[in-house]
C-alpha positions in Angstrom: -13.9 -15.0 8.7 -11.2 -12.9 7.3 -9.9 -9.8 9.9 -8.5 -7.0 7.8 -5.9 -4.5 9.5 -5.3 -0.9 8.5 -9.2 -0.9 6.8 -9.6 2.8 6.7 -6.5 3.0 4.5 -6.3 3.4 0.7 -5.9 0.0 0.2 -7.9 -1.3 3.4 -11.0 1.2 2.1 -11.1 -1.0 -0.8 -10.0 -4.5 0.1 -13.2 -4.9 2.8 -16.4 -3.8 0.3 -14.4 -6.5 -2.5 -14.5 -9.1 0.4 -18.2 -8.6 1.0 -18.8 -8.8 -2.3 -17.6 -12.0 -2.6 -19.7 -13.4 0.4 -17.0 -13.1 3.1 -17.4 -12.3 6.9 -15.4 -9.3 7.0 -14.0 -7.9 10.4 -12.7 -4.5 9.5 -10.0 -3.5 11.9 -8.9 0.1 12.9 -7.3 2.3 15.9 -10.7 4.4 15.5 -13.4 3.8 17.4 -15.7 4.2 14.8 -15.5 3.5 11.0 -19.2 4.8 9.0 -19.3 3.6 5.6 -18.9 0.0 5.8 -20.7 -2.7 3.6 -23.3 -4.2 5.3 -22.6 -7.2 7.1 -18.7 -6.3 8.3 -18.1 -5.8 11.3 -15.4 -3.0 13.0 -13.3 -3.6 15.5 -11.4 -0.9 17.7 -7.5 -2.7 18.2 -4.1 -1.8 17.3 -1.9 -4.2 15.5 1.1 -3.2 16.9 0.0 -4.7 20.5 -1.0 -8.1 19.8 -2.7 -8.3 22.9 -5.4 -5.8 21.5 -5.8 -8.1 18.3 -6.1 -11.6 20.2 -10.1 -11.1 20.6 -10.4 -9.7 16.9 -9.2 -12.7 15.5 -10.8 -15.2 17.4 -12.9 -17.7 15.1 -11.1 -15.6 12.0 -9.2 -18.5 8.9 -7.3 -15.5 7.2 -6.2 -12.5 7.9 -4.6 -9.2 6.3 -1.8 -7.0 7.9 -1.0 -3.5 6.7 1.8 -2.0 8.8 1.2 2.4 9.3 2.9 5.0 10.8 5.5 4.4 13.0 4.7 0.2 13.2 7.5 0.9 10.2 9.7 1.8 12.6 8.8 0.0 15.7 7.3 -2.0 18.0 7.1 -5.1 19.5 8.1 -8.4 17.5 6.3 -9.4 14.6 6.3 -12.8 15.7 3.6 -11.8 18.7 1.0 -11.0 16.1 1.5 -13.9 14.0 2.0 -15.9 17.0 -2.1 -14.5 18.3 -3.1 -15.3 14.7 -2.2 -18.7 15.0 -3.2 -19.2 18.6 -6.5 -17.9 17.2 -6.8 -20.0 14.1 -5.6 -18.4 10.9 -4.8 -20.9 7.7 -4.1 -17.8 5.5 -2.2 -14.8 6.1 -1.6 -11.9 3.3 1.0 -9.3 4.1 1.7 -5.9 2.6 5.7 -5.5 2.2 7.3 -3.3 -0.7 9.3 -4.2 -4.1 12.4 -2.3 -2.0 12.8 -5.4 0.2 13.8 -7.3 -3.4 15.3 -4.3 -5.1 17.2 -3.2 -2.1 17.0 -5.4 1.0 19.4 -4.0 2.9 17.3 -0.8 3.1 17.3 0.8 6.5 13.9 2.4 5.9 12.4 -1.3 5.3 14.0 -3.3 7.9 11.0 -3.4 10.0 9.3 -5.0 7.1 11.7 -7.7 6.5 11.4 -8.6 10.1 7.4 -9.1 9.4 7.9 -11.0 6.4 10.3 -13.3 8.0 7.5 -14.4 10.6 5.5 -14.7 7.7 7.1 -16.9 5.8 8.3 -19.3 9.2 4.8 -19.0 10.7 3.8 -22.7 8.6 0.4 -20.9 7.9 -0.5 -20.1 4.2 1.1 -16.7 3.2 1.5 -14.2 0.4 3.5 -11.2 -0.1 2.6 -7.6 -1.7 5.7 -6.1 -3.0 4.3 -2.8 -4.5 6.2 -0.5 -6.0 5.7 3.3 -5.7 1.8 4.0 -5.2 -0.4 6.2 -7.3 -1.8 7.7 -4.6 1.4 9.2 -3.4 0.5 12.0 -5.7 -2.0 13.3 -3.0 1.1 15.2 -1.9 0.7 17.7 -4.8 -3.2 18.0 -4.6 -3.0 21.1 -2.0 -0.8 22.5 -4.7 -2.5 21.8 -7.6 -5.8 23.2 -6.1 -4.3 26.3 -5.2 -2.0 27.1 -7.4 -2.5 25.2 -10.3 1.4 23.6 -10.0 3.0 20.5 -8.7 6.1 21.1 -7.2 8.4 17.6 -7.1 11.9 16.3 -7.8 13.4 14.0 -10.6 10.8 15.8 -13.1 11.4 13.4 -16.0 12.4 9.9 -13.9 10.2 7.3 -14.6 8.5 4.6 -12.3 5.8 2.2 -12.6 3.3 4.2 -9.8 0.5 1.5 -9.1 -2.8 2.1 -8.2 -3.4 1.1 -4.6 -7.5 -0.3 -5.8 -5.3 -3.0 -7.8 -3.4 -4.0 -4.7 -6.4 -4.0 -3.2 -8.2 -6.7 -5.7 -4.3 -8.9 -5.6 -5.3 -9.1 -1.3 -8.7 -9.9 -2.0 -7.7 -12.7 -4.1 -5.2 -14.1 -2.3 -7.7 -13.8 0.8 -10.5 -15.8 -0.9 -9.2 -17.8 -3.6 -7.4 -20.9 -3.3 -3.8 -21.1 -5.3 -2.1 -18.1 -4.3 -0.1 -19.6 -0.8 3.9 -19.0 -0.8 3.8 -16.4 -3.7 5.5 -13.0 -3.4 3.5 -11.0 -5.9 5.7 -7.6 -7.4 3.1 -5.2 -7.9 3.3 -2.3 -10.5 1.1 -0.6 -13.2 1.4 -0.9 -16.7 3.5 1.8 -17.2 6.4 3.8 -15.9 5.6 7.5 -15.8 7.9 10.6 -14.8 5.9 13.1 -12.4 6.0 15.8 -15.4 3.9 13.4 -16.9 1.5 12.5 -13.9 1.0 16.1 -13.9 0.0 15.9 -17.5 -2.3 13.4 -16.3 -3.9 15.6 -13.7 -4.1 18.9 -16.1 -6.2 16.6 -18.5 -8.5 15.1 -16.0 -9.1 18.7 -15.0 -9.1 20.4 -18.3 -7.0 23.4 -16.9 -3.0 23.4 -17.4 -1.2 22.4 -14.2 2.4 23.4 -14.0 5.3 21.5 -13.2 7.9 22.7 -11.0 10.9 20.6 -10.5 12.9 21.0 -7.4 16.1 20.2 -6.6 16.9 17.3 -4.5 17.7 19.4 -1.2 14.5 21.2 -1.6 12.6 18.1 -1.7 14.8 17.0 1.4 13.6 20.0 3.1 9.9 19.6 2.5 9.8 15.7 2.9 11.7 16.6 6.4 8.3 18.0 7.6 6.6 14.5 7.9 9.4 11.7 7.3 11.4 10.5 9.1 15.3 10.9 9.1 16.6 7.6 8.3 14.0 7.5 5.5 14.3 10.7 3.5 17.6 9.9 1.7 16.8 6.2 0.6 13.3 7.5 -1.0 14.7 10.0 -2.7 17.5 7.4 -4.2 14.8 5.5 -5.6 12.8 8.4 -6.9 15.8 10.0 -8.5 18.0 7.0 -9.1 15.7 4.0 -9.9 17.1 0.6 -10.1 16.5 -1.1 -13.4 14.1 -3.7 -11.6 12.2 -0.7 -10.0 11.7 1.0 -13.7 10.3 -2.5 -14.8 6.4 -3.7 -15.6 5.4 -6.5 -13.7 2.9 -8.8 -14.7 2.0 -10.0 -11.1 -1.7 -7.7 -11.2 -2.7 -9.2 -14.8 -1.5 -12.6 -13.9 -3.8 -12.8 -10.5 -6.5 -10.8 -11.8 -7.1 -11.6 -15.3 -7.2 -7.5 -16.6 -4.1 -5.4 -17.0 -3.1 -2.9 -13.9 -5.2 0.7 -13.7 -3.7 3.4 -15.2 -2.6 6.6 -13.5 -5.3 8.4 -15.5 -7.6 6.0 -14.2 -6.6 6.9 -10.5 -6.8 10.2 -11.1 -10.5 10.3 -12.9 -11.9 8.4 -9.8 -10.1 10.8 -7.5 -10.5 14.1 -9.0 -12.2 16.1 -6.2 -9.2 16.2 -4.6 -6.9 18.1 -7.3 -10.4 20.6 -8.3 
């Protein structure tokens, strides 16, 4: 059995139907108390990660299990090690954790501490683990689709800085393989697509898919401060907008960690965009 946190996520949304798929018994995990659209077969469970108390009867009977930290469990909350420690008291050979490529690029990162703290008890907990170290997510450009639908513009920072945005369906697969596959235990996988795009570019992207001409509007970096202010926190805003306007050379570079696990090249951006067009019309 195979208990999946933070299912009704991007990547979560994905991760359980590719599970079923593959003939697993599929607990589905979310602070909702109800989730409608799942494969048949899974199961949902109402619990919060962050209490491991909560999660002890999920993963009862479960061999692997996948944790997506949300919200403010990126902050806070009690120790990692009380989750891990339920999952093994319950169990689980096989755990797969989503981190982020900052906690190699920059790992003394404020913003990611809470991160490294989870994939410390990971990596001491003696049960088979992996790491996801995405980099910037496609799917970040949600932001601008309020924007683009009304106004035909996207409004961002850093207009011609490139990064290699992945699409979070591809992190998605890399879980699913790690979760069902044998071969994949003490790897960190770096997660990117296959290639590094600016946002005047993603915008490019958009204006195709929707064969109408979307503006770009770049704002300064204050501006963005001010708007990302509205629904980020403090300590967070500063060291995001460092890596969006001031990339490291290892965050500007193409991994080869999706093709290597998955046999295909990363999605594009245009491919993200095409399967999630409604949202821009």
């Amino acid at each position: 059995m195979i208990v999946v946190t933070g299912a009704t996520g991007n990547i979560g949304r994905t991760l359980v139907p590719l599970l079923a798929k593959a003939g697993e018994d599929v607990v589905a995990v979310s602070r909702r108390p109800e989730f409608e659209g799942l494969p048949a077969g899974v199961r949902h469970a109402q619990a919060d990660m962050g209490n491991s108390a909560s999660m002890r009867p999920v993963l009862e009977g479960a061999d692997a299990l996948f944790l997506l930290l949300g919200g403010e469990l990126n902050g806070h909350g009690e120790s990692p090690n009380a989750l891990v420690d339920a999952a093994l008291d319950a169990g689980v050979k096989r755990i797969v954790l989503v981190s982020s490529q900052i906690n190699s690029t920059r790992p003394e990162a404020l913003s990611h501490a809470r991160l490294r703290e989870f994939e410390a008890a990971v990596r001491a907990s003696g049960a088979g683990f992996t790491i996801l170290r995405p980099g910037g997510f496609a799917s970040n450009a949600f932001a601008w689709a309020d924007s683009v639908r009304t106004k035909r513009t996207v409004f961002a920072p850093f207009g011609d800085v490139v990064l290699p945005v992945i699409d979070p369906a591809d992190i998605a697969a890399v879980a699913a393989a790690a979760l069902h596959e044998d071969g994949h235990a003490g790897h960190t996988y770096e997660l990117t697509g296959p290639e590094a795009l600016s946002p005047r570019r993603q915008t490019a992207a958009i204006s195709r898919a929707l064969g109408e001409e979307v503006a770009f509007v770049e704002l300064s970096r204050e501006e963005a401060r001010g708007h990302m202010a509205r629904f980020m926190p403090e300590a967070v805003i500063d060291g995001t907008l460092d890596i969006l306007g001031v990339p490291l050379p290892a965050e500007q570079t193409i991994s080869p960690d999706v093709e290597n696990v998955l046999g295909r090249p990363a999605g594009s951006f245009d491919e993200w965009v095409a399967r999630n067009l409604p949202a821009f019309r």
